[in-house]
TORTOR-461455 format. One record per residue (C-alpha): x, y, z; residue in three letters. Coordinates in steps of 0.001 Angstrom, whole numbers, plus 524288, in hexadecimal, padded with zeros to 5 digits. Layout:
<recs>
XYZALA
...
</recs>
This chain:
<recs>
EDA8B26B227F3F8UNK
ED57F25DD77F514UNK
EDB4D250C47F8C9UNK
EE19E24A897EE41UNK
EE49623C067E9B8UNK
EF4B2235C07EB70UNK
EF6E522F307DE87UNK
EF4C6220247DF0FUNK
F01CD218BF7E3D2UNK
F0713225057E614UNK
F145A223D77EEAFUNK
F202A22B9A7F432UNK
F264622AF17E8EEUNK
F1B9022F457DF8BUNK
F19C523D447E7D0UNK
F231D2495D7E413UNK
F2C1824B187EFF2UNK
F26392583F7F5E7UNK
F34D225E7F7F858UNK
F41CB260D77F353UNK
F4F49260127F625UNK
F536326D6E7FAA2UNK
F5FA5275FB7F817UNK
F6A33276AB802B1UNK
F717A282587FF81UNK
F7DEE28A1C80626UNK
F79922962180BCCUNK
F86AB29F2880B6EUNK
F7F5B2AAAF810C8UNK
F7A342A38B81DE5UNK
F859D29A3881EF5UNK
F8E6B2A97381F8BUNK
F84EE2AEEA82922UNK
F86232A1538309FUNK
F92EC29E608309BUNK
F91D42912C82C43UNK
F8C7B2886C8206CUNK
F7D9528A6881DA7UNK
F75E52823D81458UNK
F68132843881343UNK
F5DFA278DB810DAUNK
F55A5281EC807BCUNK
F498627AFE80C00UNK
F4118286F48080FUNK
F41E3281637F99CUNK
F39FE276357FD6DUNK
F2CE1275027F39CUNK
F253A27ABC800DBUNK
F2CD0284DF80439UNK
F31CC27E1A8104CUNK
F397D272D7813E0UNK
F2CA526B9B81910UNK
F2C452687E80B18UNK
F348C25CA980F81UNK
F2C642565181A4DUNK
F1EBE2583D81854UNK
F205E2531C80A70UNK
F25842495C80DA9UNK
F1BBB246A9817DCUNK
F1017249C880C57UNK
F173724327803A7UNK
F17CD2362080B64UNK
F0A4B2367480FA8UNK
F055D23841801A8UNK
F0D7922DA77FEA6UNK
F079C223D680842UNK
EF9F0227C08054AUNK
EF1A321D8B7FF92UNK
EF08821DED7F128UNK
EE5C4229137EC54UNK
EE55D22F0B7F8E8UNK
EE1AC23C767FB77UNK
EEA492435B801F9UNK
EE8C424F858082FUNK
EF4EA2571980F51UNK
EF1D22603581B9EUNK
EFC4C2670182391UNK
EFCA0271F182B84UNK
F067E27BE982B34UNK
F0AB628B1182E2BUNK
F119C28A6B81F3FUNK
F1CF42816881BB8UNK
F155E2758381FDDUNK
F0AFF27810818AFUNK
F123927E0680B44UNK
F193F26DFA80DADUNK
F0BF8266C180D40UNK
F05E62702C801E3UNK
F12722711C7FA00UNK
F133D2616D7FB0BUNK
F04D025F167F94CUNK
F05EA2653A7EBFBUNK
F115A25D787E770UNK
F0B40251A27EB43UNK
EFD42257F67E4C4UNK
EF57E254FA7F16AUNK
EED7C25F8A7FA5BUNK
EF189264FB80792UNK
EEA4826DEF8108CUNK
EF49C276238177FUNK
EEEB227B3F82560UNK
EF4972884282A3DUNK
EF37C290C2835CBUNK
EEB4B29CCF832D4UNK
EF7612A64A83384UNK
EFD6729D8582926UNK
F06732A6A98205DUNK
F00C02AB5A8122BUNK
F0D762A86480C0AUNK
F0B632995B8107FUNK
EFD73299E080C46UNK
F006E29F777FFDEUNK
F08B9294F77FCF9UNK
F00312889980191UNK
EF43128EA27F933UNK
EFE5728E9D7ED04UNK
F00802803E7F0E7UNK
EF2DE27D9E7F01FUNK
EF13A278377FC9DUNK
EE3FA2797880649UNK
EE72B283ED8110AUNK
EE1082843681E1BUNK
EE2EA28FA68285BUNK
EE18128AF4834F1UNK
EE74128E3184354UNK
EEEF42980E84850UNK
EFDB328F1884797UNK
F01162825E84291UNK
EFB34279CB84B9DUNK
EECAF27E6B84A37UNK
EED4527CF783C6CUNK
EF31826FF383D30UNK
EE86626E0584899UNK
EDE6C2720A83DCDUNK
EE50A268DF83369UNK
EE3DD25C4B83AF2UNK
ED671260BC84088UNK
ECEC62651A835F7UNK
ED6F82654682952UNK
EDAC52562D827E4UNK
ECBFB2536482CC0UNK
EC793256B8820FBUNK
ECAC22495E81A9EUNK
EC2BC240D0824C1UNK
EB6FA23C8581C05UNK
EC16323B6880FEAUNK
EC8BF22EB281150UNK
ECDF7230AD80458UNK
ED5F023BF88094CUNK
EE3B323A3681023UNK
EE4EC2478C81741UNK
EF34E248FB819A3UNK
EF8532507E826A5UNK
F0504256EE822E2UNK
F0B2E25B9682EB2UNK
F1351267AA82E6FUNK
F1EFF26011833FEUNK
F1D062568883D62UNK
F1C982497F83644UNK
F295B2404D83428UNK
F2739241A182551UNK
F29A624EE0826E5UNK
F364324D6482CCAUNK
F3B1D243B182405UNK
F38B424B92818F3UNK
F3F4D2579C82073UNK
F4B0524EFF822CDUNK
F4CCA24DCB81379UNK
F549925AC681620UNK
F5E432568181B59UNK
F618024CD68103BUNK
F60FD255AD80754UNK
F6A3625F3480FF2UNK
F7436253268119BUNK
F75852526A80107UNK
F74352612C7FE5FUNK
F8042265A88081EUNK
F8B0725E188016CUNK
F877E262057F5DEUNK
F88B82713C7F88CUNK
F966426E487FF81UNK
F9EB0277607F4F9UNK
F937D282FE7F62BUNK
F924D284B280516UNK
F94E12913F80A8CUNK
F9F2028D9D8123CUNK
FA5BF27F0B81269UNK
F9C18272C5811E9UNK
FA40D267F181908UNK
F9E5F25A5A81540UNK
FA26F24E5381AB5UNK
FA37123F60818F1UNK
F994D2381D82073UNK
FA4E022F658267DUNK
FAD0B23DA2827BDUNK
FA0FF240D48313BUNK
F9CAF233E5837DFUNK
FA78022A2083767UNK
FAE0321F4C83067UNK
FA6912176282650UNK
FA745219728190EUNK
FA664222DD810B3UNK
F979F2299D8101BUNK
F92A7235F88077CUNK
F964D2428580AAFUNK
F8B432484B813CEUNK
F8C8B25768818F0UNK
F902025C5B82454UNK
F824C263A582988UNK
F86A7269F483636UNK
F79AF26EBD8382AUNK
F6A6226FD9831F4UNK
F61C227B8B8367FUNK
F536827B9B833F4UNK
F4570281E783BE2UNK
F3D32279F7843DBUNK
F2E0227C3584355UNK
F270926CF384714UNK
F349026765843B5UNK
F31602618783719UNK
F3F272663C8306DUNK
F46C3263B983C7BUNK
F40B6256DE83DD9UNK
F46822546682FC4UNK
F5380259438319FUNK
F556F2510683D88UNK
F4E6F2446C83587UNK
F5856247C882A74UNK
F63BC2494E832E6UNK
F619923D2983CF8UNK
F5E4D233CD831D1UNK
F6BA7234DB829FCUNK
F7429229C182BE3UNK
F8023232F682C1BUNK
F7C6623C5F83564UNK
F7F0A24A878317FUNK
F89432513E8382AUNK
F90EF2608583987UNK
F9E552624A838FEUNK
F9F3925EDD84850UNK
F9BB5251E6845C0UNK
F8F78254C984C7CUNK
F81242502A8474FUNK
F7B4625C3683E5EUNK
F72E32647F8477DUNK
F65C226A02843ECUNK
F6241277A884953UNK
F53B9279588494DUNK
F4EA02876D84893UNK
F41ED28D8A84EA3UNK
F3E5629ABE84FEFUNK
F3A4029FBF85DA1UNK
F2AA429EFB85EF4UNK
F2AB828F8C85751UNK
F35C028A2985DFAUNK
F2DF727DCC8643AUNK
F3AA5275B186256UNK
F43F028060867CBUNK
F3A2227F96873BEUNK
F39F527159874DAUNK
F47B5271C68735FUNK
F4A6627BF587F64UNK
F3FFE27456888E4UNK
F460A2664E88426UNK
F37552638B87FD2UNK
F2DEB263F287514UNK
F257426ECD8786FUNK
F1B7C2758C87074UNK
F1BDF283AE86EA0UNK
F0F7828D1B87259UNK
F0D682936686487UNK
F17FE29A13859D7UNK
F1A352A5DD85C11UNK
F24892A73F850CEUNK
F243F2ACCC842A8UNK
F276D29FE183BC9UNK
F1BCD2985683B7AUNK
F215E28E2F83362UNK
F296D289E5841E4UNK
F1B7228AD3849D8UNK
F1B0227D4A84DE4UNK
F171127DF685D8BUNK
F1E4926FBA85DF5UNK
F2845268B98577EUNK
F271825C56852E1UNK
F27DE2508085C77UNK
F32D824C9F85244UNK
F39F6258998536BUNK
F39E2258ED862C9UNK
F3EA824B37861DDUNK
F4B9D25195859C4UNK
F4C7B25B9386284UNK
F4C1D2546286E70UNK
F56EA24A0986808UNK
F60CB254C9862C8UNK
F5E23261B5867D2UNK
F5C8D25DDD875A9UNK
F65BC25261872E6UNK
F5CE6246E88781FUNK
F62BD239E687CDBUNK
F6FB023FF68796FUNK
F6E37242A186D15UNK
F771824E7A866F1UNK
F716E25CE186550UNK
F70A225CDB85712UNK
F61B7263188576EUNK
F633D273F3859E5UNK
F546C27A2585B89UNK
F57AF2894785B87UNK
F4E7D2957785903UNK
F4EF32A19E8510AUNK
F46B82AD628533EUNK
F3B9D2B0BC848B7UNK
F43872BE318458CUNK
F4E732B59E84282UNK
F46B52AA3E83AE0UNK
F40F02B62D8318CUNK
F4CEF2BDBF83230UNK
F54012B0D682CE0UNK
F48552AF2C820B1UNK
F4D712BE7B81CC4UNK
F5B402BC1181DE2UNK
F5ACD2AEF9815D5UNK
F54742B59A80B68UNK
F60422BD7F80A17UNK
F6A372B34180CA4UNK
F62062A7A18047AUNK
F57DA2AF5B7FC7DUNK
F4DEB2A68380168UNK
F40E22A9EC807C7UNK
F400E2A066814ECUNK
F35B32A16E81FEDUNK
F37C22A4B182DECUNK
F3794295F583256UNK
F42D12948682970UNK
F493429F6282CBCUNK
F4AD329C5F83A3EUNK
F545E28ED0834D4UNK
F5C7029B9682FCCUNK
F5D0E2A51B839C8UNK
F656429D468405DUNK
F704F2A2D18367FUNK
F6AEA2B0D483715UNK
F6D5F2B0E68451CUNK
F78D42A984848C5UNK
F710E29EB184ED3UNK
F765A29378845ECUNK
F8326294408496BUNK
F7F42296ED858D2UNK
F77CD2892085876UNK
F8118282A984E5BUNK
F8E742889384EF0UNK
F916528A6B85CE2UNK
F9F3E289FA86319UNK
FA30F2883E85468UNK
FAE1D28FDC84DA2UNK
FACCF2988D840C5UNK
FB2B028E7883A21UNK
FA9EE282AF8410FUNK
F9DFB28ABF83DD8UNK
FA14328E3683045UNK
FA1D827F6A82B7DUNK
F941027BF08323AUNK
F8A4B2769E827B1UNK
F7B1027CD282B4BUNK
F6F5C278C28246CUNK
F62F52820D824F5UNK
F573C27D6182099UNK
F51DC2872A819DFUNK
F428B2829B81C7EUNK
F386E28B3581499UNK
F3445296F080FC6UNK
F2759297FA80D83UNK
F1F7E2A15D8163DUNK
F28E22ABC781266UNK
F2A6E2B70D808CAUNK
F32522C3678073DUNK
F275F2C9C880D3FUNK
F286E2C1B4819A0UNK
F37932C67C818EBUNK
F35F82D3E581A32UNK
F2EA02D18E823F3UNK
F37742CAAE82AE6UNK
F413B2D333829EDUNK
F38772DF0882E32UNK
F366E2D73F83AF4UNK
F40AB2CD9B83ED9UNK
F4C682D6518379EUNK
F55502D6A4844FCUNK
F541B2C98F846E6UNK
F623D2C5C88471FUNK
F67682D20E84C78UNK
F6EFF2CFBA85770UNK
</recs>
């Protein structure tokens, strides 16, 4: 596919936003297995597949917008699948190419999709940093003689546009829960914003989030849950009072911010070793060490509001094949491990602790529900062939 011209005086408003506003639906099935109010952030409806729908288009979408006039732009970025499905499924909507660089044991079921999208695939590397290695060193090369041709790098998640358009989640999450008050599972409680911080008058209703839960792979969602939640004026809050927390889920084998956490520094793993390659990020962003070091290690004071936990890859593929049940939705094993933590009893362990039945029960959880693309009932079965004692204790 070849490079193609940006309409003349083309601007941000003249480009089709690349995402949608997502459900946020009561979950009575996990909220009874977890004791307390679930709401999932059903992020796998995203045009992509995944919630990176959100910050790489907007990242593609503001660079095509500040391109000169007629330019032609090209889109690389490098990927092991959700990524990727992000830059293709955007480039289409926005009728420009992209050349999507994957590792060589890339899945079929990604592949599959990206050739339906019509974008240029390139098998390169072993992980994701060869093939993004191969992107910057030969793939965006190929533009050098062609100064009519904007070749666009489209990282997989570390780029502030990204996390701004992650952090659109949370907005949505603050309009969508009051809404739902009369169908939650158990009882919603909403409060006045001068209820929760004060005198003053009279604001909106905003909801009482006790808690969000999503994965961490480079950071790019967690970066835009924390951007979303630091940047309100009224600062979300649980019924202690306390500032919502965000638990941030890895499974063992790509848990570089787990280890960073532990050693109080931002290391960089050896290789991934674990089954959910959409998580293989060696490193986290410098952003998301920066959170980290601020609110789960509680720099300069600051509260604990940040919880970086892991989940076993039995339990993150157990979790896809017991949401399937629960939901009826096909998710991927980087998603599941955001849900395990209900399947085993770990959200309430890192959440509920030295709370009563009653304390518990009136929490407010938000799981992101990320993607579900390199998945299929095949994948399932599988699953449960392999990984079916997962949660017996």
């Amino acid at each position: 596919m070849g490079s193609q011209d940006i309409p003349n005086g083309s601007n941000h408003s003249d480009l089709p936003q690349p995402w949608i506003e997502t459900p946020l639906i009561p979950s009575v099935p996990l909220s009874k297995i977890a004791g307390c109010n679930i709401f999932l952030k059903l992020e796998n409806l995203q045009p992509s597949g995944s919630f990176k729908s959100r910050g790489i288009g907007n990242m593609m979408l503001l660079a095509a917008a500040s391109a000169p006039p007629s330019s032609k732009i090209h889109f690389y970025c490098s990927s092991e699948g959700n990524a990727g499905l992000a830059c293709a499924t955007t480039a289409s909507t926005l009728k420009l190419p992209a050349t999507i660089v994957l590792p060589t044991k890339a899945s079929p079921v990604v592949i599959d999709k990206l050739n339906a999208l019509g974008a240029e695939i390139v098998k390169a590397g072993t992980n994701w940093p060869e093939a993004d290695s191969h992107l910057r060193n030969v793939c965006l090369k190929r533009h050098e003689n062609d100064p009519e041709v904007v070749p666009i790098y489209v990282p997989p998640f570390n780029h502030p546009d990204i996390w701004t358009g992650a952090a659109t989640l949370v907005d949505e999450i603050v309009e969508q829960l009051p809404g739902i008050e009369k169908s939650s599972p158990h009882d919603v409680i909403l409060e006045d914003e001068e209820t929760v911080n004060g005198a003053g008058k009279k604001h909106q209703k905003q909801p009482i989030i006790d808690a969000i839960v999503c994965n961490v792979g480079g950071g790019g969602l967690l970066n835009g849950v924390m951007e979303g939640l630091e940047r309100r004026k009224v600062p979300l809050v649980g019924h202690d009072g306390r500032p919502t927390r965000v638990l941030a889920l890895e499974t063992i084998g790509a848990d570089s911010l787990n280890a960073s956490v532990k050693r109080a520094e931002h290391v960089t793993l050896p290789g991934i070793t674990s089954i959910a390659a959409s998580l293989g990020a060696t490193r986290v962003s410098d952003q998301t060490w920066e959170w980290a070091e601020k609110y789960a290690l509680g720099k300069e004071g600051q509260e604990k509001k940040l919880i970086s936990a892991t989940v076993t890859d039995g339990e993150a593929a157990m979790a896809c094949v017991k949401f399937a049940d629960d939901a009826r939705m096909l998710i991927e094993v980087s998603c599941g491990a955001t849900l395990a933590t209900v399947y085993n009893g770990d959200l309430r362990r890192y959440l509920g602790d030295g709370l009563s039945e009653e304390e518990w029960r009136r929490k407010n959880v938000v799981l992101v529900v990320c993607g579900g693309n390199n998945t299929n009932l095949a994948t399932l079965e599988r699953y449960r062939g392999v990984y079916g004692g997962a949660f017996d204790k």
